[in-house]
Structure formats: structure tokens, C-alpha cells
C-alpha positions as CSV (number, residue, x, y, z in Angstrom):
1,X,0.0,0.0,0.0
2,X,1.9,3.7,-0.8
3,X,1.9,6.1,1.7
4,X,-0.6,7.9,-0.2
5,X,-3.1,5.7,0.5
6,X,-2.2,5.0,4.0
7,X,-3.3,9.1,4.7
8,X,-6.8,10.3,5.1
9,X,-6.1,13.5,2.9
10,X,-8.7,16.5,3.7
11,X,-10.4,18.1,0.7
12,X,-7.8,20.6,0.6
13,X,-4.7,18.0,0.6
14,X,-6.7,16.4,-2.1
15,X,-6.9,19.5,-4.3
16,X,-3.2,20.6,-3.5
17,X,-1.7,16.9,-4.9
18,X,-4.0,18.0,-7.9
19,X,-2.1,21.0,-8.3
20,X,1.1,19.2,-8.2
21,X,0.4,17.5,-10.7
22,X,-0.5,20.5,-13.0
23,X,2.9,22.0,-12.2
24,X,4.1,18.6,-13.2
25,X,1.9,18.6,-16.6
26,X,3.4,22.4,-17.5
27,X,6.9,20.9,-17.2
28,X,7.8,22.5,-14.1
29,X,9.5,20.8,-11.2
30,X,7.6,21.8,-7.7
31,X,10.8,20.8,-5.7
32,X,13.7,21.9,-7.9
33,X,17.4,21.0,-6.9
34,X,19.2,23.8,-7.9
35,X,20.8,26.6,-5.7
36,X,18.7,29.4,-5.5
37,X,20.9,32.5,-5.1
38,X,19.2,34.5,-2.1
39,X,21.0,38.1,-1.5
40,X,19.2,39.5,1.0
41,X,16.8,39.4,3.7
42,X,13.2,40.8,4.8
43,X,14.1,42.6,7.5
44,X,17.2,43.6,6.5
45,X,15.6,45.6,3.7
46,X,13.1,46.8,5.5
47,X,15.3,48.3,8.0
48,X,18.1,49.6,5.6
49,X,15.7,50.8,2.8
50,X,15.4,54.6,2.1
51,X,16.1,57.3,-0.1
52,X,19.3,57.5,0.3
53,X,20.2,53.9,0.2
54,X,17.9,52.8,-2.7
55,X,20.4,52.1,-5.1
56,X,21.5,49.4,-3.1
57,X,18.0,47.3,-3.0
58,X,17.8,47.3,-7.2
59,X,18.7,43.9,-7.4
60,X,17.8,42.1,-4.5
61,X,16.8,38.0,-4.5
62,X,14.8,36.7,-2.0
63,X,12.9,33.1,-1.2
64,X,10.5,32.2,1.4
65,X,6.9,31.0,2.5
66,X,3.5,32.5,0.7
67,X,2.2,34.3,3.9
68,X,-1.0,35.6,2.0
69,X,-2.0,37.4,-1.4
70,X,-4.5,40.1,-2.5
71,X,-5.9,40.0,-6.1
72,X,-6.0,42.8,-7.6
73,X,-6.5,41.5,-11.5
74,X,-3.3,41.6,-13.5
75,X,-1.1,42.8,-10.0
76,X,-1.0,41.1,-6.3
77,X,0.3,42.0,-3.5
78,X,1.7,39.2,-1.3
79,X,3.4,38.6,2.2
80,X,6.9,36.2,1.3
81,X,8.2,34.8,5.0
82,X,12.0,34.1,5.2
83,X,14.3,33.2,7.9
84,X,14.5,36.7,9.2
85,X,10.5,38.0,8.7
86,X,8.2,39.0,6.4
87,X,7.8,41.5,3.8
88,X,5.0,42.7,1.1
89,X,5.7,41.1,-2.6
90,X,4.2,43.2,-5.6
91,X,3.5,41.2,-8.4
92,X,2.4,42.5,-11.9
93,X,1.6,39.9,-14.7
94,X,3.6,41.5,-17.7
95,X,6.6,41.9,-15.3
96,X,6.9,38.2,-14.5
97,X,5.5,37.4,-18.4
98,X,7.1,40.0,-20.2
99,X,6.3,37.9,-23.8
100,X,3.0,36.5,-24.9
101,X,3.2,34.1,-22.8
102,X,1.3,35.1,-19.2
103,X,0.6,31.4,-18.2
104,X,3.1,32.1,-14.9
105,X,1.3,34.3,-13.7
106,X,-2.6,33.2,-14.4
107,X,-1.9,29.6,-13.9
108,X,1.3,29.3,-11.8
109,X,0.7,31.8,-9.9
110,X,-3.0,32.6,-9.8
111,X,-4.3,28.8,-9.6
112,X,-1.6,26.7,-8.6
113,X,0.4,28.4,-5.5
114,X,-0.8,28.2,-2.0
115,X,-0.6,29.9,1.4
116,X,2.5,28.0,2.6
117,X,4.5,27.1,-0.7
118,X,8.1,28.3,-1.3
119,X,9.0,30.6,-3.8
120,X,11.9,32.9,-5.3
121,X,11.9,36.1,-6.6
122,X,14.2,38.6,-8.0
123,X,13.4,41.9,-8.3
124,X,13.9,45.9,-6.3
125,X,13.0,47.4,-3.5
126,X,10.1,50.3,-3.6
127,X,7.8,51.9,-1.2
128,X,4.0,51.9,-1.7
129,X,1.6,54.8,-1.3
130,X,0.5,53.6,2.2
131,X,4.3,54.0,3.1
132,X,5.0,49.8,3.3
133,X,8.8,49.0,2.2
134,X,7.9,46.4,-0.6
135,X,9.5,44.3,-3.6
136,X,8.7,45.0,-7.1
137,X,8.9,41.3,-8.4
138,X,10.8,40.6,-11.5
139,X,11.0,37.5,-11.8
140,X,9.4,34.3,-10.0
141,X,10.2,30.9,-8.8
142,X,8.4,28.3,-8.0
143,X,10.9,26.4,-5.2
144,X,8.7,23.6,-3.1
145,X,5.3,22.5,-3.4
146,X,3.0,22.6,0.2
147,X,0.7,19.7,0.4
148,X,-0.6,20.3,3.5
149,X,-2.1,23.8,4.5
150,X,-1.1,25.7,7.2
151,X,-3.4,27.0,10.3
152,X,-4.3,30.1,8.9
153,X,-2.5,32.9,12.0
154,X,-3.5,36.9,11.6
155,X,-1.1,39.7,11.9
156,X,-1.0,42.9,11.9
157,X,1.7,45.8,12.2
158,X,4.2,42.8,13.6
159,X,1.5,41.6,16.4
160,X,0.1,38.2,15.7
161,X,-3.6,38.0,16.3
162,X,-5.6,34.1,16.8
163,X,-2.1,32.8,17.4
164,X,-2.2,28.7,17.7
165,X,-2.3,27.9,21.4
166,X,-3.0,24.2,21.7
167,X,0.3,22.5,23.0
168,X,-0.8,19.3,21.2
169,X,-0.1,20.6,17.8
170,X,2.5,23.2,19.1
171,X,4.8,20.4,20.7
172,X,3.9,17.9,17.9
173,X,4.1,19.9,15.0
174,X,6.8,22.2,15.9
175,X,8.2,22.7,12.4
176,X,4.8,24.1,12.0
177,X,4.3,26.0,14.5
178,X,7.6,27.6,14.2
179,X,6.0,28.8,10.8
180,X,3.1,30.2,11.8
181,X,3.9,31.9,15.4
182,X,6.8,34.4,14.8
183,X,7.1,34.4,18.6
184,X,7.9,30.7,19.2
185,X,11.1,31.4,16.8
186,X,12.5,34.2,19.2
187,X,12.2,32.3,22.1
188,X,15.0,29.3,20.5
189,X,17.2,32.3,19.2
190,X,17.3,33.7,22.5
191,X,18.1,30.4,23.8
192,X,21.2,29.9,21.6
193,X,21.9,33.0,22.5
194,X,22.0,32.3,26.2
195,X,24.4,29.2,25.4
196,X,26.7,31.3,23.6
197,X,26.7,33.6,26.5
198,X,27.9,30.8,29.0
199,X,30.6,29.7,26.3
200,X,32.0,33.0,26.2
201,X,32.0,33.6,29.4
202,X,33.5,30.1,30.6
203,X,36.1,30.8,27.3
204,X,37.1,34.2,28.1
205,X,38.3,32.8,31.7
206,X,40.5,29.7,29.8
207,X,38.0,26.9,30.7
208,X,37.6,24.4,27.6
209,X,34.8,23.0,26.0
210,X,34.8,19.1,26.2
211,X,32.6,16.2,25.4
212,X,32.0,13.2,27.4
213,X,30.4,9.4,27.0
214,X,26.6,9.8,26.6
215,X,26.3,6.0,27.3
216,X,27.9,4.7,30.1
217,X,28.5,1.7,32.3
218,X,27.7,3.1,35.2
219,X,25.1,5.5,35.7
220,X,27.0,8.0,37.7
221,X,27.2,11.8,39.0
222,X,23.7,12.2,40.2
223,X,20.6,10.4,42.1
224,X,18.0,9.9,39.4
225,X,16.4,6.6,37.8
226,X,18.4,5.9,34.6
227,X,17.5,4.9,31.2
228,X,19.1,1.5,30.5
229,X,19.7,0.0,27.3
230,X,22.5,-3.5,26.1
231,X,25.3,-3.3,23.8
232,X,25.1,-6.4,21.3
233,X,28.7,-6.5,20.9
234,X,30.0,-6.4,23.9
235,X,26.7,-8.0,25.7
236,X,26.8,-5.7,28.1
237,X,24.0,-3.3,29.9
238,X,24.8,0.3,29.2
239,X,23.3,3.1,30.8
240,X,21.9,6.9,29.2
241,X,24.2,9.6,31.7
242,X,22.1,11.0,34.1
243,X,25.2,13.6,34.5
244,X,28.3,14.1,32.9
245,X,30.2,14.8,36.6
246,X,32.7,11.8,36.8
247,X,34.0,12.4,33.4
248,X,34.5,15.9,34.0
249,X,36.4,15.2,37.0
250,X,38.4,12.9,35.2
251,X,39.6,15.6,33.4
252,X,40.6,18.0,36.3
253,X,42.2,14.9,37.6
254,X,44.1,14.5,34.2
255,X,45.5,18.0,34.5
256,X,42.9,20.3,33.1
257,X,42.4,23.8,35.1
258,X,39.2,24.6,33.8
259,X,36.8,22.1,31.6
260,X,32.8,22.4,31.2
261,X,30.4,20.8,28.5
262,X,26.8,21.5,27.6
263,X,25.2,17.6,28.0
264,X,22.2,15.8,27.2
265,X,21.5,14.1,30.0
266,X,18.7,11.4,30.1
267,X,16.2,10.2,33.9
268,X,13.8,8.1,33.6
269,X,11.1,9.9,35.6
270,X,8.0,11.9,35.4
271,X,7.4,14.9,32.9
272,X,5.5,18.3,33.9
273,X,6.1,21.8,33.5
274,X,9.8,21.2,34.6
275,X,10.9,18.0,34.0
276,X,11.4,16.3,30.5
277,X,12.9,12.9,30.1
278,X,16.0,14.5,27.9
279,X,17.0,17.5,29.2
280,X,20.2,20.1,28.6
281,X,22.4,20.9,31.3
282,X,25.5,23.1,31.6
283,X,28.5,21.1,33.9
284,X,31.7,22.9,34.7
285,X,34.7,22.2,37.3
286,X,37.4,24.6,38.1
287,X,40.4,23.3,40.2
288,X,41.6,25.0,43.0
289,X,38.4,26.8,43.7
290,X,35.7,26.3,46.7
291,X,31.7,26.9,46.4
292,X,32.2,30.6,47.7
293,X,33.7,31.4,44.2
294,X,31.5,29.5,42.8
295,X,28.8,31.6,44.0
296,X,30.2,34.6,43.0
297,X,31.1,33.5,39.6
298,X,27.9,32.1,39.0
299,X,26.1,35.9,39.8
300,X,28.4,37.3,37.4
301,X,27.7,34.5,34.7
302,X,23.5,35.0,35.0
303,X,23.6,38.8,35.3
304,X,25.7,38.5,31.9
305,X,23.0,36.0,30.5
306,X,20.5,38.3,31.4
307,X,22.0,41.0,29.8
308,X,22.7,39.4,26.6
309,X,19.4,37.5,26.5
310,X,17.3,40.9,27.4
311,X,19.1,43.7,27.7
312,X,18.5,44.6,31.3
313,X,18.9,41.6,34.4
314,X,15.2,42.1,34.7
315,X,12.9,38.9,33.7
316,X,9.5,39.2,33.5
317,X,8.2,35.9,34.6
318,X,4.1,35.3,34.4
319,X,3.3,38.0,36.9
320,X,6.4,38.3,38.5
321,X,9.3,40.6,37.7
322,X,13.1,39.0,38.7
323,X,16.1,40.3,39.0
324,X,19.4,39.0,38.2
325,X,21.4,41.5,39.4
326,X,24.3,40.3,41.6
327,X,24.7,40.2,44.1
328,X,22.1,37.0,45.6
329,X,21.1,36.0,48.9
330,X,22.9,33.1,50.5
331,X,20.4,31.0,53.1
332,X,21.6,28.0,54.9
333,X,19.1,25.1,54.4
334,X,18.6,24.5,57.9
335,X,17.6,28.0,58.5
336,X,15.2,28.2,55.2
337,X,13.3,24.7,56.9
338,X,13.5,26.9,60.5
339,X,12.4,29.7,58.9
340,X,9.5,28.2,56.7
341,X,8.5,25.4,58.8
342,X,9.2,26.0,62.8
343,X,11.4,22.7,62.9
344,X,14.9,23.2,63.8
345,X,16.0,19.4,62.3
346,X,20.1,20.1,61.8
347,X,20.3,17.9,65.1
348,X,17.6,15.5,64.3
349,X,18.0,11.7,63.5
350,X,16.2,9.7,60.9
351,X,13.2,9.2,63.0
352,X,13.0,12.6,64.4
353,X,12.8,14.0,61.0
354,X,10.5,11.6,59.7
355,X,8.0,12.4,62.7
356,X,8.5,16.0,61.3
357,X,6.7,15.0,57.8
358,X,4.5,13.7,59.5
359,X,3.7,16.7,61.3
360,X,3.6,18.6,58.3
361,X,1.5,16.2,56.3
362,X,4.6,15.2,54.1
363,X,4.5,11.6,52.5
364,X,8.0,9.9,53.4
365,X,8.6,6.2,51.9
366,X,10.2,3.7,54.1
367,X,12.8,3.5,51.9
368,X,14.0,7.1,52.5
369,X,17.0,7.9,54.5
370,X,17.6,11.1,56.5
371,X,18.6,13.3,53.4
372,X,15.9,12.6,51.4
373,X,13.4,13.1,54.1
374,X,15.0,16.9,54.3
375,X,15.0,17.1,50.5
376,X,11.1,16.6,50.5
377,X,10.7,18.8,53.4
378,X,12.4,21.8,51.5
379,X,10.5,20.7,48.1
380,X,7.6,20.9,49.8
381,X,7.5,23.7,52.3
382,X,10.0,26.1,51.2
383,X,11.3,25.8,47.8
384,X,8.4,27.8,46.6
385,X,8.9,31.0,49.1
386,X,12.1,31.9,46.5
387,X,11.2,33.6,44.0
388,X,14.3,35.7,43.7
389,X,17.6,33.7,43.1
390,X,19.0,32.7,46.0
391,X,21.9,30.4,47.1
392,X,20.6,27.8,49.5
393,X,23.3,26.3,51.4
394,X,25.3,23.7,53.2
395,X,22.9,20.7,52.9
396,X,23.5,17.5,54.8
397,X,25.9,15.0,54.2
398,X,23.3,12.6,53.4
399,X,22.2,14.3,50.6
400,X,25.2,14.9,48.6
401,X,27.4,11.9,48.4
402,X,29.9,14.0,46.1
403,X,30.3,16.5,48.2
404,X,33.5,18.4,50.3
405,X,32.4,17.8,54.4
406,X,32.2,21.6,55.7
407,X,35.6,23.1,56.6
408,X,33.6,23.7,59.8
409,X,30.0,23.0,60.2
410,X,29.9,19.5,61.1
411,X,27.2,17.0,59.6
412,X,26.9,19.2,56.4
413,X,28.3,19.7,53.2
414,X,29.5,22.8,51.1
415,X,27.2,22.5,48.4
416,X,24.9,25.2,47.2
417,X,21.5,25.0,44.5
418,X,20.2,27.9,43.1
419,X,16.1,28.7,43.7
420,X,14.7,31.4,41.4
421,X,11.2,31.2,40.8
422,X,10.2,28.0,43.1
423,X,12.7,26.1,41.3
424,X,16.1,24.8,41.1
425,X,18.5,26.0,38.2
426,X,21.7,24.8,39.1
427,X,23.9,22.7,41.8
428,X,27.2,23.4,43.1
429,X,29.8,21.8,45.2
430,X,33.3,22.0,46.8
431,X,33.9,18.5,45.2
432,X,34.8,15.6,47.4
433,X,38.5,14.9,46.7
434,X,39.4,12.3,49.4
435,X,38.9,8.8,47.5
436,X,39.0,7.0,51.3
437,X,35.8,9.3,52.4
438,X,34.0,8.8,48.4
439,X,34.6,5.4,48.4
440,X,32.9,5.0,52.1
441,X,30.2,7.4,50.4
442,X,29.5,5.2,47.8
443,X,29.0,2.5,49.9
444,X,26.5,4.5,52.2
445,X,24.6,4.7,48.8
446,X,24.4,0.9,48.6
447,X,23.0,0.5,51.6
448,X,20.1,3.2,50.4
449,X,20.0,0.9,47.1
450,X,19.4,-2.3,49.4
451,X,16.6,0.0,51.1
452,X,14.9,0.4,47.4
453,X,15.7,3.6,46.9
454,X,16.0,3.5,42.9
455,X,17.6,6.7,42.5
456,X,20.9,6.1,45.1
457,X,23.8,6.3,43.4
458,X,25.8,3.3,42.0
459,X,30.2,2.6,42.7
460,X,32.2,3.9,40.4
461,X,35.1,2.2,41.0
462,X,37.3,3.3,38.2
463,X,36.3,7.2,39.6
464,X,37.4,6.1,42.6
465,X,40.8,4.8,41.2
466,X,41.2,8.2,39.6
467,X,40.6,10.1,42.3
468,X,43.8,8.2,44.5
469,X,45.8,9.0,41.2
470,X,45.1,12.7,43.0
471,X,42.4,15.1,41.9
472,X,43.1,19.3,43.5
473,X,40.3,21.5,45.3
474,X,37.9,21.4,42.7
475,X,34.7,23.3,42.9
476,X,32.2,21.9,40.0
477,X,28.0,23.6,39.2
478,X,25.4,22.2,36.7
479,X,22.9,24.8,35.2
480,X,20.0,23.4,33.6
481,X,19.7,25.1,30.6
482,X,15.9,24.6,29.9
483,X,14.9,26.0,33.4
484,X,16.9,29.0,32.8
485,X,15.7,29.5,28.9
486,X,12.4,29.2,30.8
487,X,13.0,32.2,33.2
488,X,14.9,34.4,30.6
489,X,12.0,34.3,28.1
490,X,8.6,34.2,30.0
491,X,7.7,30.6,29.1
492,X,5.6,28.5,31.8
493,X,6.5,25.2,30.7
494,X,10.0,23.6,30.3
495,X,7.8,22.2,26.8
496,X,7.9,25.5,25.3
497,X,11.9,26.0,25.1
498,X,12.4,22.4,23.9
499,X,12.1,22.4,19.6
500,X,10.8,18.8,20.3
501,X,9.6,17.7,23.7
502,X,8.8,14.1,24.7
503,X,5.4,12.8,23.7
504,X,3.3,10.3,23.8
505,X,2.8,8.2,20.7
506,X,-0.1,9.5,18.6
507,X,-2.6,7.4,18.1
508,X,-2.8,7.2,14.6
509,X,1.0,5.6,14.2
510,X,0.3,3.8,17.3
511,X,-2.7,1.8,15.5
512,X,-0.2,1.7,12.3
């Protein structure tokens, strides 16, 4: 059976196949091959187009999307979309069929093109009676066939009006929807833009840009669920990182000063409005550096971002306005649970703090030891009270197992997270350099594992024989980059800054 048949084409996918195959009949190719030679750019002309400058726009080439026409007999105007915007096409018959021939423009153009289809044309820039920057078309291309229409979006005077809101087809159809909401596009250049930021920053200070195994033996550098898979070869399991950390340590311990990597990383957990299966993150390790730098690097390095993404630190987030500006507010987690809660728990055991939950009305499984109980108690009761970033910390030694033991605070750890907005954008340590006190750390995990806890962390044994080849005070941070795209350009969902979120199977292919 051909694919054809396999669709259930709409009226309008019916009659656009038809007009195909007219193009076809008049011996023109819907989907050339050739290079077309594009010179310039919508918004380029429109902002560089004047008197002055006109002689400069007299030969201009152009391709893009049919946006919309208006008939006006033997001229039309039309909206062309390229990769920078849109501009307003005129077309006049005897100028694009300057000889007898006019079937161009009364059959290729006229009958057979459609809202959505690519064209070229050549032709000069020229401003219309209403004051609109425009191209007089010269000549016209006809460069790719649409066979399925696009959801039909209003604008006007650059605002977008019945914009396509429904996160089934905007998350689906992306490709789509990057087409027909101008917005959606600005929100994945900014991104970009926020990655470049980091790079420069991190490359301007003599840090270098590394890669690291995506599949991995041992699942290793964070507590989280992991995707496994099995290598046919060397019948083995393998794992999808959850975080790039032990490599990167590796590294330091190899001799590098400075290293970081943008990762995919990969749990195997739930999805909501934070959380996606596959998600970026931004690792980097510094040697002979502590979390107080740390800190203060990283509230240079987001005040930059913010900068560079918005040109002011301000965000506006839904209702809320934040504000990168360094410096940020460094809270103890002890004292944010006092503060928010009433329970002073930095000298409580296990079953003290479990009898706290239940005090508050927190869930706590059986199989949770003393740091995850404080880890739900924070989630739960005080994550939410920061909306401004803010360093939480020195958390317990129960819940960072790759964590540096407080030069003086016994029983905790100097490791900070970053809040902003209720949630958590990055994680930092002073990184555990004594193999003898990792390796017992490890093994404290084990016991969790033996507990059930699905998310303790495995033994790396070959980290740990790395580390006793020697590894310097390190201080190491992850960023996740799809939290902090979500802050810098107002989007609610972590969805809405990924090109292709996870998704269930539609139900079409899934009969199929």
C-alpha cells in the first residue's frame, strides 16, 4: 500500500496533490534542486531601505513561504516569510511574463500556488503609497510544493492576532508551529543566544569546552532513575548519563584547570512543566576553587545572561518581575526549613525528622534515608517561598554523596542550589576529593539501594581509582539550561523552550 493511500487527505490536501500535478503537466519541477541565489533578507531591507540607500535594494533575491495574497487583476500583493520576517511582494503579470506568454502568472501563480508554498523572486526594493517597504517582483520561482495547509494565523503591524495555542499541535508539529507563530522562533534564538553567552564567558576565563560518554557503564554523577539499554557486541548493559560529573572530574584529575560541557542528559522519571525525560544541562569544574567562588562567579555569569538575552537583568516571569542582578542571597538550608516550617532538624535523627513529615503532612517512603526526608521537606515547604535567586546552602551530608564535608560545620556539606522562581536552576559543590571518604560514600549509597531507593547512586570504582591518582580543590556547578531559557523568556512550561519535547505516541501511528 503507498503512503498515499495510508493518509486520510482532507479536501484541501486532495486539491493541493492535484495542483502538483499540473505544475508537473506544464513541465515545471515543484521541488527543484538547484541553488537558489538568495542576497538579501526581509528585515534587512526593511530596516536599511530609504532614499538614500535605494540604489543598493535594485537587485535584491529573495525566497521564502507565501504568507497571504490580494488579487487585484493583472497585479498582487503578497506577504513572502524568510528566515528573518516578512515582507510585502508586488506582483504584476507583464513583469513576470514580459512575452505572450502570461501562463506564470494566471496559472502558476494565480491557480496553482498556495498559502505556505516556497518561492523565489528577484526583483527591487520600492515603497508603496501607504508607506509599506515592498518588492517589485521581476521575476518568480516556483521552489517547493505545500501539500498540507497551514493553520491560517492573523497579523498585523508585527502583532500576531488568533495565534495557535493548543500545545498538542504546538509540541507535535513544531516545524509548524515555528512557521506560523513568529514568537515561538524568538524564544529558540534567544536560547542559543543564552548558550553562547555561557561559552564565552567560561572561554574568556581559559575553561575548555569538552565532550564526554553519553552511554555509560555506570550511571553515575547524580541520584535519578536511569534509562538503560544493552550493547550487542559487547553483551553488556549500558546506561543513558544522568550527568556528565565523573567524566568531568576525570579531566581535572588529568591536568585540566578549567573544563565544562553542555550535556544531554537522560532520567527516567516523570514529565511536567519542569521536568522532560531528555533534558540540557550546563556542567563545569574549576580546580583550585571552593563553592564561595563558585557563588560569585555564577552571579556574574546569570547577570551577563540576562544581559545578553534581554538587555537589562530584569525577567518578567508570568506576573512576577526578577532580577538577576548580583549580588544574591545566600540562606543556609537549615535556616530556610526553620524559617518556613518551625522545625529546627540540623540535630535531628532519621526518625525525628521523619516524625516532622508527619507533622507537616509530608509523604515519606520507608525506603528514604535522613537526606531525602530533608530534600522533600524543602520541596515541599520552602522551595516555593524563593522567588528571587537565591543560594541555598550547606545541605546535609546525606544528601550529597559527592560533596566536600564543611571546613567547619559538622554533619553538612558545602554545596549550594540555586532557587529562582520556586525552582532549582543549578547545583554546586566544593567536590569531594578524598577517595577513602567517596569510596565510604559510595558505599553509604548501597545501603540506600538495598533499602529500594531506585535513585541512590551506583560505585564507580574506576572514579574512585582516579581520584587516588590525586584530583586538586575542585569546585564543579550544573545549570539546567531549559529552566533557565524558561526564566529568561517568559515561558511557563520547560515544553515551550524544547524544539521537540517528549510525547506520547499519537494514536494514529500507534494503530499503524
Amino acid at each position: 500500500m503507498s503512503v498515499t493511500t495510508q493518509q486520510q487527505l482532507s479536501e484541501q490536501e486532495i486539491i493541493r496533490r492535484d495542483k502538483l500535478k499540473e505544475l508537473q503537466n506544464l513541465g515545471i519541477d515543484p521541488y527543484p534542486a538547484a541553488e537558489y541565489p538568495v542576497n538579501a533578507y526581509s528585515t534587512d531591507i526593511k530596516a536599511g531601505y530609504s532614499e538614500e540607500t535605494k540604489d543598493q535594494y535594485q537587485d535584491v533575491c529573495l525566497a521564502g513561504r507565501i504568507m497571504s495574497t490580494r488579487d487585484m487583476g493583472k497585479a498582487n500583493f503578497a506577504v513572502l516569510q524568510d528566515s528573518k520576517g516578512r515582507i510585502q511582494l508586488y506582483i504584476k503579470r507583464d513583469d513576470i511574463c514580459p512575452g505572450e506568454d502570461k501562463s506564470l502568472y494566471d496559472t502558476v501563480w494565480k491557480k496553482l500556488s498556495d498559502f505556505g508554498d516556497f518561492i523565489g523572486v528577484k526583483g527591487y526594493a520600492f515603497v508603496t503609497k501607504t508607506g509599506e517597504t515592498s518588492i517589485h517582483v521581476r521575476e518568480l520561482t516556483i521552489l517547493a510544493k505545500a501539500l498540507r495547509p497551514l493553520p491560517v494565523v492573523k497579523s498585523k503591524d508585527g502583532e500576531t492576532f488568533d495565534e495557535v495555542t493548543d500545545p498538542e499541535f504546538k509540541y507535535r508539529q513544531r516545524y509548524a508551529d515555528l512557521v506560523i507563530n513568529p514568537d515561538v522562533k524568538e524564544v529558540f534564538t534567544k536560547r542559543t543566544r543564552l548558550m553562547k553567552t555561557i561559552r564565552d564567558f567560561y572561554n574568556d576565563m581559559g575553561y575548555l569546552e569538552v565532550e564526554t560518554p553519553i552511554l555509560q557503564a555506570i550511571p553515575g554523577g547524580a541520584a535519578a532513575r536511569p534509562f538503560i539499554t544493552h550493547h550487542n557486541a559487547l553483551d553488556m548493559p549500558l546506561y543513558l548519563r544522568i550527568a556528565n560529573e565523573l567524566y568531568l572530574k576525570r579531566l581535572i584529575v588529568g591536568g585540566f584547570e578549567g573544563v565544562y560541557e553542555f550535556a544531554k542528559d537522560f532520567r527516567n522519571e516523570g514529565m511536567d512543566r519542569t521536568h522532560n525525560p531528555e533534558f540540557t544541562v550546563m556542567e563545569m569544574y574549576a580546580a583550585y576553587k571552593d563553592y564561595h567562588w563558585m557563588m560569585d562567579t555564577t552571579e556574574q555569569l546569570l547577570e551577563k545572561v540576562a544581559l545578553n538575552v534581554n538587555g537589562t537583568t530584569k525577567a518578567t516571569v508570568g506576573e512576577r518581575e526578577i532580577d538577576f542582578k548580583a549580588p544574591y542571597p545566600r540562606v543556609p538550608i537549615y535556616d530556610a526549613i526553620k524559617e518556613h516550617t518551625g522545625f529546627d532538624v540540623s540535630e535531628m535523627d532519621e526518625a525525628g525528622i521523619r516524625e516532622v513529615c508527619k507533622q507537616l503532612g509530608i509523604h515519606a517512603e520507608p525506603n528514604h534515608g535522613k537526606g531525602k526526608l530533608i530534600d522533600e521537606i524543602f520541596g515541599e515547604k520552602c522551595e516555593h517561598h524563593y522567588v528571587q535567586p537565591t543560594f541555598i546552602t550547606d545541605y546535609p551530608v546525606e544528601m550529597s554523596p559527592l560533596t566536600k564535608k564543611h571546613r567547619s560545620k559538622p554533619g553538612v556539606v558545602e554545596r549550594f542550589e540555586l532557587i529562582c522562581n520556586g525552582k532549582e536552576i543549578a547545583n554546586a559543590y566544593s567536590e569531594l576529593n578524598d577517595p577513602i571518604d567517596q569510596r565510604q560514600r559510595f558505599e553509604d549509597q548501597v545501603a540506600l539501594m538495598e533499602r529500594g531507593d531506585d535513585e541512590a547512586m551506583y560505585i564507580d570504582y574506576d572514579f574512585l581509582r582516579a581520584l587516588e591518582y590525586g584530583m586538586p580543590p575542585t569546585s564543579g556547578i550544573g545549570i539546567g539550561i531549559d529552566r533557565l531559557t524558561m526564566l529568561m523568556t517568559n515561558q511557563p512550561s520547560i515544553q515551550d523552550v524544547l524544539f521537540f519535547p517528549q510525547m506520547r505516541p499519537e494514536k494514529q501511528q500507534t494503530a499503524e
